[in-house]
N, C-alpha and C positions, 0 to 999 in steps of 0.2 A: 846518796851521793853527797858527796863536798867538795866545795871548790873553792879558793884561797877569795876568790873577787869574779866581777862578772865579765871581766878581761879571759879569763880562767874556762869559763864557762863557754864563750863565743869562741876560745880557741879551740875546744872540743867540738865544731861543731861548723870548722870553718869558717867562721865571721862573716863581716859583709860582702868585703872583696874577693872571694874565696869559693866561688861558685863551685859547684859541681865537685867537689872532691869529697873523700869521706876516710874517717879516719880506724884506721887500723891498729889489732897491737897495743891497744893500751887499756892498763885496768887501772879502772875508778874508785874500788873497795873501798872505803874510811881511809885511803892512804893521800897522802898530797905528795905531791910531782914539786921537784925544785922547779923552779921559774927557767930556768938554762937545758933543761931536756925540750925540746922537741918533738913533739906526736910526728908519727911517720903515716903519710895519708897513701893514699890512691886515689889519681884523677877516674871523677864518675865515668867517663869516656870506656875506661878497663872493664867498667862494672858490666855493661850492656853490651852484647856480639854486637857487630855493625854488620845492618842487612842490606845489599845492595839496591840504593834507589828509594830510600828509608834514611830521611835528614836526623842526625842523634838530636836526641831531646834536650832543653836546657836553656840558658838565656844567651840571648845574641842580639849585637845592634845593629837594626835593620832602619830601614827609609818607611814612613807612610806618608805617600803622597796625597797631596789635598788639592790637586788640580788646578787650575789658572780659569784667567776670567780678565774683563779687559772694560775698562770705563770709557765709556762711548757718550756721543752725545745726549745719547735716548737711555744709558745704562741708570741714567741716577747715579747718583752719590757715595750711595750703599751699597756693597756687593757679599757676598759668603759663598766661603768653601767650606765644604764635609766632605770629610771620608769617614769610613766605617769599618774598621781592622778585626781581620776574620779570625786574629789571635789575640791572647791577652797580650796588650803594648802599656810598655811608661814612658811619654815621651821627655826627651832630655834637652832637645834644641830645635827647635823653629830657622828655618830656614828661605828667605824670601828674596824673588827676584823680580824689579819691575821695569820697565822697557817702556820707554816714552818716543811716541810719534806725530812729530806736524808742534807750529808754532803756539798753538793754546794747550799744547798738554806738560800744562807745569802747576797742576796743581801741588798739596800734599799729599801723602800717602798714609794716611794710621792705621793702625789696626784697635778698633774700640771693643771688640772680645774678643776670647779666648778660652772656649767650653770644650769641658770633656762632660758629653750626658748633657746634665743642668747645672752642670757648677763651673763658675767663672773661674778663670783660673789668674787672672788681675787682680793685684790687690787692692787698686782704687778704681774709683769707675771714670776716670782720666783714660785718654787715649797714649797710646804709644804710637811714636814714627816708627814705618815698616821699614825704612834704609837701618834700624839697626838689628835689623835681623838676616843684614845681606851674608850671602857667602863669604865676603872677607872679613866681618865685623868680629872681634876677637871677646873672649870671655862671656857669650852672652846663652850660657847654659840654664837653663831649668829644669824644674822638678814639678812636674805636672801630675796629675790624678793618675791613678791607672784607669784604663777603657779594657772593660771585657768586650769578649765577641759580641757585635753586632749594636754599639754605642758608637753616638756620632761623636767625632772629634770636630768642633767648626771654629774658622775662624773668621771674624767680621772684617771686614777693609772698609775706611773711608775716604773719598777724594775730598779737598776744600772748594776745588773747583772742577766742573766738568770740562773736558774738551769740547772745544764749539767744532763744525763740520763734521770730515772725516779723520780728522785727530784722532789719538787715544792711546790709554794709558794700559798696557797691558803690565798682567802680574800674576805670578804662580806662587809655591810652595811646596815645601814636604819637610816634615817634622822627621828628626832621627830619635829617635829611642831601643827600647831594648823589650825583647818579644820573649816569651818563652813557647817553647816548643819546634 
């Protein structure tokens, strides 16, 4: 086979963005394709009968939620969420919501990790404020490990200050990415 560049080569083959489709109708022989023809594909969708009550196969962005949790007097400082996704995921954005109750819950809120398995997924060992991972917080996408089945995704939270009584600082999550299957 020959291809003019590696542009050439990912277009046969669908590229990055270009999930699921496959390409039809076109021969490779020792010949080269002007740049201006077009391969003529089929989305994979065609390829598979759809069985009733039988999700089609393929990558989709879905929610893995990592639960909530709430700094209390007696909670400490330090808190962690895991979850454990029963499909291969890559997650793409972190998403966090925290809710403060009563006059002493005004601490900080960080998040000091960020593992998928045993790898940090921070690049220094600094903390991050969780407000910039709130639902309105704009452009704050990443590109984290993939987690096969049955690997913890966890993330660490820290308060600076606990709430005194019955104050408290409650806060959840759920990471978006994209799952196959």
């Amino acid at each position: 086979m020959e291809f003019d560049d590696l542009a050439d080569y990912l277009d046969g083959y669908g590229g990055e963005g270009d999930m699921g489709s496959l390409e039809i109708g076109r021969r490779r022989f020792r010949r080269r394709r002007s740049r201006s023809a077009a391969p003529r594909r089929m989305p994979g969708r065609r390829l598979i009968p759809r069985i009733p009550g039988v999700p089609m196969p393929g990558a989709r962005l879905q929610p893995l939620g990592i639960g909530s949790s709430a700094f209390t007097l007696t909670s400490g400082t330090v808190l962690s969420l895991t979850a454990r996704p029963q499909r291969p995921f890559k997650g793409q954005r972190l998403v966090v919501d925290i809710s403060r109750t009563g006059a002493t819950a005004t601490g900080l809120v960080t998040i000091t990790r960020l593992d998928v398995g045993t790898a940090n997924q921070l690049v220094s060992s600094g903390s991050l404020i969780a407000g910039a991972f709130a639902a309105t917080a704009f452009d704050v996408n990443l590109q984290l490990d993939p987690a096969t089945p049955g690997i913890d995704v966890t993330v660490q939270f820290n308060i600076s200050v606990a709430p005194a009584g019955t104050d408290r600082v409650d806060f959840g999550g759920v990471i978006l990415g994209t799952t196959i299957g």
